[in-house]
N, C-alpha and C positions, 0 to 999 in steps of 0.2 A: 534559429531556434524554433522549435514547433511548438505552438498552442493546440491545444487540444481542447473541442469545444462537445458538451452534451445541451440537453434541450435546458438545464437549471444550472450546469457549473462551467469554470473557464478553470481548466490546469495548464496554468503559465511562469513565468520566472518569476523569482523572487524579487520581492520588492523591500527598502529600509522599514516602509511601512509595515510588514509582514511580522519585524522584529517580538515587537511589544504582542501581538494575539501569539506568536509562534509561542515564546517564551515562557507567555503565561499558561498556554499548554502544558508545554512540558513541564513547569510546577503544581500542575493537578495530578496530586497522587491515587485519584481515579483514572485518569486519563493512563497514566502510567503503571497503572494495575500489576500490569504485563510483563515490567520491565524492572531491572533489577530496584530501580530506586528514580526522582525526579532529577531532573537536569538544571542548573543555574543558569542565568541568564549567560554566562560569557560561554557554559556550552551550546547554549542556542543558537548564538549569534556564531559558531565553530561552525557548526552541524548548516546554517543556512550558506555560508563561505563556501563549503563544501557541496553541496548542494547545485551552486548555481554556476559554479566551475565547470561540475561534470555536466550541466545541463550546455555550458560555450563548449564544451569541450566535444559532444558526444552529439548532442544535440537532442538528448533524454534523459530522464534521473529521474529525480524526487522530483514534482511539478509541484509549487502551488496551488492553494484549490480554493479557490472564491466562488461565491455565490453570484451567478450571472446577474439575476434581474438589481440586486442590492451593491456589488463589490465587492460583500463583507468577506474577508480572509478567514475560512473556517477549516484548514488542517492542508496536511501533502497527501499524495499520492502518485505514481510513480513503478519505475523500473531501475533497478541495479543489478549489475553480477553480483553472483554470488560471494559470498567473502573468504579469501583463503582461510585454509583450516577447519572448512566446512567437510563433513562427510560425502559432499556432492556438489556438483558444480552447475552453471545454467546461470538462468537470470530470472531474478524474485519479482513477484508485483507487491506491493505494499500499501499501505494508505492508514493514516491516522488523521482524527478528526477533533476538536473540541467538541467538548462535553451539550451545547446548546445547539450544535448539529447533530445528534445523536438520532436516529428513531427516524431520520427524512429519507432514506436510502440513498441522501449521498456517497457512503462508502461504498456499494455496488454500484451504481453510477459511475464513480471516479474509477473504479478498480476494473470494470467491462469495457470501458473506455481506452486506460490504459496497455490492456489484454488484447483488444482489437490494434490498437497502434502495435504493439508487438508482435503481432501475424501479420498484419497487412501491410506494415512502412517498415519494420524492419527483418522483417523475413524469417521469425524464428521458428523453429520446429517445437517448441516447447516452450512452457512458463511453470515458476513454480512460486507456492505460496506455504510465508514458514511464522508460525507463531507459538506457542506456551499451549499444551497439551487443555489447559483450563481456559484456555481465550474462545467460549463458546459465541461471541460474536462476529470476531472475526472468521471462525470456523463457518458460522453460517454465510457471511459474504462467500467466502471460498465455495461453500456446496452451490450457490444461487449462481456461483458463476461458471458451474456446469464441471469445477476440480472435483477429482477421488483422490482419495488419501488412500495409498497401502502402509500399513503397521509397520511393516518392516522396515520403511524410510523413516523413522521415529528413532530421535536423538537425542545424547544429552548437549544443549548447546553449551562449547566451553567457554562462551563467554558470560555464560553464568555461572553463579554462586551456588553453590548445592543447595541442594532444596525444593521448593513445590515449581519453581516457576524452569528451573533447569530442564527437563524436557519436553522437547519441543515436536510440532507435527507436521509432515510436509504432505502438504498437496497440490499436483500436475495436473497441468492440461495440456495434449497435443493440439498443434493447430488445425488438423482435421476432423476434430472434438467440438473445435469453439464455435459459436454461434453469436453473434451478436450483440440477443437480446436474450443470449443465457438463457436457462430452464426455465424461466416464469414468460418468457417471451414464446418460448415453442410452445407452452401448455396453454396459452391464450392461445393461440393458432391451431390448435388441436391434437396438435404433433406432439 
């Protein structure tokens, strides 16, 4: 199984301990803004089963995401294919965080971390990142990670409910695009 280490986060397997913060995540209906509605505990504990399968299986998924210097278990992030019945195929980078890690740039951290594991260890020519037309947060992880969105890759996802949150926005990065340290890394460098 691969750890994946930045200078403040460790994305590693799941742990029983993970349960109870995962959980209570996903019953913050902030947290879940995004998404059709909050999750119960026994789909937490699904969604973590799943998770740490395809991570024995594959040797990458949803990673855990703790806070290096502390432990504390503060959200995933991660790589999966695509999901059938999507309008497009590849493999998504993702990451979700509790609401008290919000605003520390762990979710670019985890997500340029992830993005770099998937050009460098597993070879891929592409990454893509898909969320709700109105998720202007994780939009902006996507821009800072150096992704463009084209319009025309803009869909309605059917595994939503009609409504505001139904379409959704994809955005790519080739791996002779990616950089690292992402656009705020090259504009420090002057580049």
């Amino acid at each position: 199984m691969s750890v994946l280490r930045t200078d403040r986060l460790v994305l590693r397997d799941w742990r029983a301990s993970d349960l109870d913060p995962w959980a209570a995540m996903n019953a913050d209906p902030v947290v879940r803004a995004y998404f059709p509605g909050v999750l119960t505990r026994e789909q937490s504990a699904a969604s973590v089963a799943r998770f740490q399968t395809d991570l024995e299986r594959r040797g990458w998924g949803w990673w855990a995401v703790e806070v290096a210097a502390t432990g504390e278990f503060v959200g995933f992030a991660g790589l999966d294919p695509v999901d059938d019945g999507m309008p497009f195929g590849g493999v998504e980078a993702g990451w979700r965080l509790a609401r008290p890690a919000w605003g520390h740039g762990y979710a670019t951290e985890a997500a340029r971390t992830v993005v770099s594991y998937a050009f460098g260890s597993l070879g891929l020519a592409e990454v893509l990142a898909v969320t709700a037309g109105g998720n202007l947060r994780s939009r902006a992880v996507m821009e800072r990670l150096g992704m463009t969105r084209d319009p025309a890759d803009d869909f309605d996802d059917p595994e939503f409910p009609e409504g505001p949150l139904r379409r959704s926005v994809v955005y790519r990065i080739r791996a002779g695009d990616h950089r690292p340290g992402g656009r705020w890394a090259r504009a420090r460098r002057g580049g």
